[in-house]
BAZA-76177 format. One line per field, with one value per residue (C-alpha): residue number from 1; residue in three letters; chain; x, z, y. Coordinates in steps of 0.25 Angstrom, whole numbers. Layout:
k: (NUM | ...) .
r: (ALA | ...) .
c: (A | ...) .
px: (X | ...) .
pz: (Z | ...) .
py: (Y | ...) .
END
This chain:
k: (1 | 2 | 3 | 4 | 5 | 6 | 7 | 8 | 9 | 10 | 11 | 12 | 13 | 14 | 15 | 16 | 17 | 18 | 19 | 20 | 21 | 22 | 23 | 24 | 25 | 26 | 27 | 28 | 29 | 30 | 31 | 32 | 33 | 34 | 35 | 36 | 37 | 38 | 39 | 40 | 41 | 42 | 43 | 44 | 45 | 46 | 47 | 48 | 49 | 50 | 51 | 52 | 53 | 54 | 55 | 56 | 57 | 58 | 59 | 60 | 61 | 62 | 63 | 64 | 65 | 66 | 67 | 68 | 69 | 70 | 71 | 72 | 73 | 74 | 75 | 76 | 77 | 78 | 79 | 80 | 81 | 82 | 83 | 84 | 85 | 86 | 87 | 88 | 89 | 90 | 91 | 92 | 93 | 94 | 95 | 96 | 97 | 98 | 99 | 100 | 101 | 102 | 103 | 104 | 105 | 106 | 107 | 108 | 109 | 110 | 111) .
r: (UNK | UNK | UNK | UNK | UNK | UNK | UNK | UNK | UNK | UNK | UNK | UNK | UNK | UNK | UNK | UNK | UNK | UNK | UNK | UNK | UNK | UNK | UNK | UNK | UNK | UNK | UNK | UNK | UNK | UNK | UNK | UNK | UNK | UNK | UNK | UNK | UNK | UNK | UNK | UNK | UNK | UNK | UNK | UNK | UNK | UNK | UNK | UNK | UNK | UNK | UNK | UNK | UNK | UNK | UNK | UNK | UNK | UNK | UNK | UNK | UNK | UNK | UNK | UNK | UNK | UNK | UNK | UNK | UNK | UNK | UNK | UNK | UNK | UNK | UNK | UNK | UNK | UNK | UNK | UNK | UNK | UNK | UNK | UNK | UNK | UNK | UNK | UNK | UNK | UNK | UNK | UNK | UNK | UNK | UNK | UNK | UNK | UNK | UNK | UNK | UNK | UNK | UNK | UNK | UNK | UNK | UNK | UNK | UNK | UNK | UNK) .
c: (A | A | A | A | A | A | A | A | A | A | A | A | A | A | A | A | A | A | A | A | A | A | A | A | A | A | A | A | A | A | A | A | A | A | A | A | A | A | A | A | A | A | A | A | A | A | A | A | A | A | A | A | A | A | A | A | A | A | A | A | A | A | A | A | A | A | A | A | A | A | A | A | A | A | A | A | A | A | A | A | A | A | A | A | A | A | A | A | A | A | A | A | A | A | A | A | A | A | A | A | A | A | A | A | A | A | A | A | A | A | A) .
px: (-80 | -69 | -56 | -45 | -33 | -28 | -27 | -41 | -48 | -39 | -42 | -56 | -56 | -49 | -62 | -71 | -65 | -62 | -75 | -70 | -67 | -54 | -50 | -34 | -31 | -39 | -36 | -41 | -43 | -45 | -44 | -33 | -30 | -15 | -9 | 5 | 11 | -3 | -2 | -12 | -5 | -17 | -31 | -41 | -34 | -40 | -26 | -25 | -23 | -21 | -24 | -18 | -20 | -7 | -6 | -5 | -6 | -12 | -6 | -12 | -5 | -8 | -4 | -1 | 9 | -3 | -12 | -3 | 7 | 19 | 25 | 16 | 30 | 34 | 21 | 24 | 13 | 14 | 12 | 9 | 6 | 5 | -7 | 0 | 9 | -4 | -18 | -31 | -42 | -55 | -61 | -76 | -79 | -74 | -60 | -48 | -35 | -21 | -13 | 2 | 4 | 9 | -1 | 8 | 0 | -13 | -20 | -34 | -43 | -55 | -63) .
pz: (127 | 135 | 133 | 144 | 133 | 120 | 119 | 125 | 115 | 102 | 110 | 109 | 95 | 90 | 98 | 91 | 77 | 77 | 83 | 90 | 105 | 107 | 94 | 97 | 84 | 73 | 60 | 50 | 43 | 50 | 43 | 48 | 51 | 54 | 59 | 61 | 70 | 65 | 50 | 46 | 37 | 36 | 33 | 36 | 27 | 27 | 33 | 40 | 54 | 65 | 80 | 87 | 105 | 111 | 126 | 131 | 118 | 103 | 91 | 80 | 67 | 56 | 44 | 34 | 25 | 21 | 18 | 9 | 17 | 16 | 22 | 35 | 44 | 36 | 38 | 54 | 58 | 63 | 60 | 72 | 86 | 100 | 107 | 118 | 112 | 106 | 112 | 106 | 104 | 103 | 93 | 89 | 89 | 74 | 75 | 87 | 86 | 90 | 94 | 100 | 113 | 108 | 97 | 85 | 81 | 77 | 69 | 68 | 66 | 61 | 56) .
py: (-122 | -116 | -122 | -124 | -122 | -122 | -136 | -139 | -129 | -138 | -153 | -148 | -143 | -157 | -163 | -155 | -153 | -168 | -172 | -182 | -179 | -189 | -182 | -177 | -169 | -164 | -159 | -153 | -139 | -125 | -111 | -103 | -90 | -86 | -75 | -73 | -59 | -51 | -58 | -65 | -76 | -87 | -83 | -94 | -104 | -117 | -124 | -141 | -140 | -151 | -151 | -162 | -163 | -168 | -169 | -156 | -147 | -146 | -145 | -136 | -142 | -130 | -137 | -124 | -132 | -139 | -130 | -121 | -114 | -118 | -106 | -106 | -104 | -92 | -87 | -88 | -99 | -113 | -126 | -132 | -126 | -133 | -127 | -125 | -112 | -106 | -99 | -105 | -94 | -101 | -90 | -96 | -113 | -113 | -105 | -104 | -97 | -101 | -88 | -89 | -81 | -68 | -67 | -67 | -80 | -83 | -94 | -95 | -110 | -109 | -120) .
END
């Protein structure tokens, strides 16, 4: 499928990974990869995320402290992410990235 935006591509995945289409979020369990200025700081950890569809945008809730790192804003990634200040590369029907505009931040979903 061809998607218009980022946030088309994530209200798409909350349908799919949900199952349900008039789902607006979704959560549950991705293995993430995190790169931070060329450091790979995560390494496909098993770490709870949450997508949540709003209006206009898609917040992508990485829940680190959860999953065992406390430090995560010492390690220089975020929390939470509005898809509207990211780039979404769909890479294959199991896996997408989010990467900031000048290409200092990369975390990659895979599922």
């Amino acid at each position: 499928m061809n998607y218009i935006n980022n946030e088309h591509y994530l209200y798409e995945l909350i349908k799919d990974l949900s199952d349900d289409r008039n789902a607006t979020s979704y959560r549950g369990y991705f293995y993430i990869t995190a790169v931070v200025n060329g450091n790979t700081k995560v390494v496909a950890d098993s770490i709870d995320c949450m997508f949540i569809k709003h209006f206009d945008h898609v917040e992508v809730d990485v829940m680190w402290e959860d999953c065992g790192y406390k430090n995560y804003r010492d390690m220089g990634v975020y929390g939470l992410m509005r898809s509207q200040y990211f780039t979404i590369k769909n890479i294959t029907d199991n896996s997408f990235q989010l990467l900031d505009s000048n290409g200092s931040y990369e975390l990659t979903f895979e599922w």
